[in-house]
C-alpha positions in Angstrom: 6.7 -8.0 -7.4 3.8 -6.1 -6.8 3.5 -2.4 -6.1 0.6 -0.1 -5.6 -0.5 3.3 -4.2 -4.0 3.7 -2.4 -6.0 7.0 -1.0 -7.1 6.2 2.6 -9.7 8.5 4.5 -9.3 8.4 8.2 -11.5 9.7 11.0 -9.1 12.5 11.8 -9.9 11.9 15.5 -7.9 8.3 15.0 -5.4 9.3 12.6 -2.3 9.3 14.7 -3.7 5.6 15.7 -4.2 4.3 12.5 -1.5 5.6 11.3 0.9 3.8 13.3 -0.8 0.5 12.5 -0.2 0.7 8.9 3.5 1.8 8.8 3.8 -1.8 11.2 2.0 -3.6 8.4 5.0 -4.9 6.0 4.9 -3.1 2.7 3.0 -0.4 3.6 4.9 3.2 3.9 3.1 6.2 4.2 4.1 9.2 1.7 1.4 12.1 3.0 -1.5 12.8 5.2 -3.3 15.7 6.0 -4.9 16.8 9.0 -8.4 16.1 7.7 -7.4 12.1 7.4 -6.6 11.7 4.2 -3.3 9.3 4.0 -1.5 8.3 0.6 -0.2 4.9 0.8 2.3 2.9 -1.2 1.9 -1.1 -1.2 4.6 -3.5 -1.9 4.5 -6.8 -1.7 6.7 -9.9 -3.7 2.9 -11.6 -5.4 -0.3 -10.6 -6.0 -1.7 -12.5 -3.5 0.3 -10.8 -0.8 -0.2 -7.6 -2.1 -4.5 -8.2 -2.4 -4.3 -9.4 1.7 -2.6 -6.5 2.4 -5.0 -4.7 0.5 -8.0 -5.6 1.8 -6.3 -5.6 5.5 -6.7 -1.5 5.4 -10.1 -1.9 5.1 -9.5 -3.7 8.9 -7.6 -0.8 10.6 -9.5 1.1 12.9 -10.1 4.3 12.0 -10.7 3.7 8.1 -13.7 5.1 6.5 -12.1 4.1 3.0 -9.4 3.0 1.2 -9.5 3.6 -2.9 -6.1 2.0 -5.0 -5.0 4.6 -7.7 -2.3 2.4 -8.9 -1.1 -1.0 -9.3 1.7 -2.3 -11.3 2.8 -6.1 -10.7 5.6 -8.2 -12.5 5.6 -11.8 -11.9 8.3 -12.6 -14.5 12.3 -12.1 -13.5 14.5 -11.0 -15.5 17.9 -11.6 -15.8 21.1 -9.5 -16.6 21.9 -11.0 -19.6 18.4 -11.0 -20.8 18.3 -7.0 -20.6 21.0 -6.4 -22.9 20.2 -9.3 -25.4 22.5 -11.8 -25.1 
């Protein structure tokens, strides 16, 4: 699992555009935006690798002056019921 948050600057003339292409990208939801295009994004994907394509896919929508990540937390281990208790 891979989860991550990122800072997007729009061109607030394309922000309603933009802004509909990335809530149809899967894993992207959008938690804010301002007027002046700046949009805060959270990333989740199930690997690292999904979650760097989608990543670097921002960069792609039209509209995007610039995308900066402000978090990232990824767990590639599972863990299992009985293993969270001890047993």
């Amino acid at each position: 699992m891979n989860i991550s948050s990122a800072i997007l600057y729009i061109a607030p003339a394309r922000l309603d555009e933009a802004c509909a292409l990335l809530v149809a990208m899967p894993g992207v939801e959008i938690h804010a935006r301002s007027d002046e295009g700046k949009v805060v994004v959270t990333i989740e994907n199930d690997d690292t690798n999904a979650a760097a394509e989608c990543y670097a896919a921002l960069h792609g929508v039209p509209g995007v002056a610039s995308v900066a990540m402000v978090y990232q937390y990824s767990d590639d281990e599972l863990v299992t019921d009985t293993e969270e208790v001890g047993l």
